[in-house]
C-alpha positions in Angstrom: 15.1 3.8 42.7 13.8 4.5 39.0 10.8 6.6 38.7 7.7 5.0 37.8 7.3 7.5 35.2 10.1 5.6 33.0 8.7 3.0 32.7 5.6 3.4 31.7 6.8 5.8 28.6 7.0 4.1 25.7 10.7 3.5 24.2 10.0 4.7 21.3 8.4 8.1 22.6 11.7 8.6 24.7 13.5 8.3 21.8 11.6 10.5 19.5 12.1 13.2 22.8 15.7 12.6 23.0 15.8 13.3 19.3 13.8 16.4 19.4 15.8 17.5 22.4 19.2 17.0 20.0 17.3 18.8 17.0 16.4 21.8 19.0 20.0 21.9 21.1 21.5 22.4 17.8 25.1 21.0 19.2 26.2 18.2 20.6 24.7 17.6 24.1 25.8 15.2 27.5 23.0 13.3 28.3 22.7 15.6 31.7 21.7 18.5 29.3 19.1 16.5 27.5 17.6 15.6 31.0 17.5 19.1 31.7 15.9 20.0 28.5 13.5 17.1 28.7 12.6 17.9 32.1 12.8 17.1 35.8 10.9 13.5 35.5 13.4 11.8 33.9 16.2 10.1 35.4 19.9 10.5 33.4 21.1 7.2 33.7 17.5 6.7 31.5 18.5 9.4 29.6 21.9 7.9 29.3 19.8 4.5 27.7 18.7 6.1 25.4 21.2 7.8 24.4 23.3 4.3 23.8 20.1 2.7 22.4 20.0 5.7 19.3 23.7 5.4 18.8 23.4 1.7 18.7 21.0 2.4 16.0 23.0 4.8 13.8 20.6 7.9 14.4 23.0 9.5 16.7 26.6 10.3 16.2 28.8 10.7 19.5 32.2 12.0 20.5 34.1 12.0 24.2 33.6 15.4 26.7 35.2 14.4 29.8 34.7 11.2 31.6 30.9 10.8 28.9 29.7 11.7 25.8 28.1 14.3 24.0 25.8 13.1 21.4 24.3 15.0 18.2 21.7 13.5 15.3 23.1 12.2 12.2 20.2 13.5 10.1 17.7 15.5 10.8 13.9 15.0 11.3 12.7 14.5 7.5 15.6 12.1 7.5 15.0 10.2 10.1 10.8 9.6 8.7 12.3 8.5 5.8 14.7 5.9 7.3 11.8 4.8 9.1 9.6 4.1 6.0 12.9 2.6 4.2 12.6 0.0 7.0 9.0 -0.4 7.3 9.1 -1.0 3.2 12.1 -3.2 3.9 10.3 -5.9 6.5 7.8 -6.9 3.8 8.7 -9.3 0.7 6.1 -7.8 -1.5 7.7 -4.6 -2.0 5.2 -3.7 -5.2 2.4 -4.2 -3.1 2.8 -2.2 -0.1 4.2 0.9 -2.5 1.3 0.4 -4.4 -1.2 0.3 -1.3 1.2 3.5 -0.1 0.4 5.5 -3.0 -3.3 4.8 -2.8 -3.8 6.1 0.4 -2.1 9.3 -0.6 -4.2 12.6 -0.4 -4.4 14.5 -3.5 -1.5 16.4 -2.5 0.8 14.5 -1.5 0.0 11.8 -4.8 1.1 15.5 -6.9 4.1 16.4 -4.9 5.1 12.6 -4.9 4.8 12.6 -8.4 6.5 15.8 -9.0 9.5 14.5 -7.2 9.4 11.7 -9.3 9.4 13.3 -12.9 12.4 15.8 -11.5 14.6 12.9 -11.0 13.8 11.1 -14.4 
């Protein structure tokens, strides 16, 4: 019987805990360790889903211990934001507006360190 709990998480917070769990571990883990890092409220064949679901998606690399899988991230968290933005940028046409709508809703900060980055590249 799957536990309630599940299924009212959303997919994507599972995944960002499965992640974190990864991060942290700092080697490859089975999806049993990741349920035991994440907790008892999880089941592991949810675990396992998840699991598929990231590796299905590039953001986890795996490789065969025993009769499963241990899985490890491909890049780590700053990575990972930055793929996300790359595809949020990417489902839009107008790439020039939604950069320019980015930028303007920069703090202070961030507009100099964004900039910074950008005149150490030219």
């Amino acid at each position: 019987m799957t536990d309630d709990k599940d299924e009212r998480r959303p997919a994507g917070e599972l995944e960002a805990s499965v992640m974190a769990a990864l991060w942290a571990a700092g080697a490859p883990q089975t999806a049993g360790q990741v349920q035991l890092s994440l907790g008892a409220d999880l089941a592991r064949t949810t675990v396992t889903t998840i699991l598929t679901r990231l590796h299905d998606k590039g953001m986890v690399e795996r490789q065969r211990q025993g009769r499963g899988y241990a899985y490890f991230p491909l890049q780590d968290a700053q990575g990972l934001t930055a793929r996300r933005m790359h595809t949020e940028l990417d489902r839009d046409s107008d790439r020039e507006t939604v950069l320019a709508r980015f930028v303007a809703q920069l703090s202070p900060d961030d507009e100099r360190i964004l900039r910074d980055l950008l005149e150490s590249d030219a």
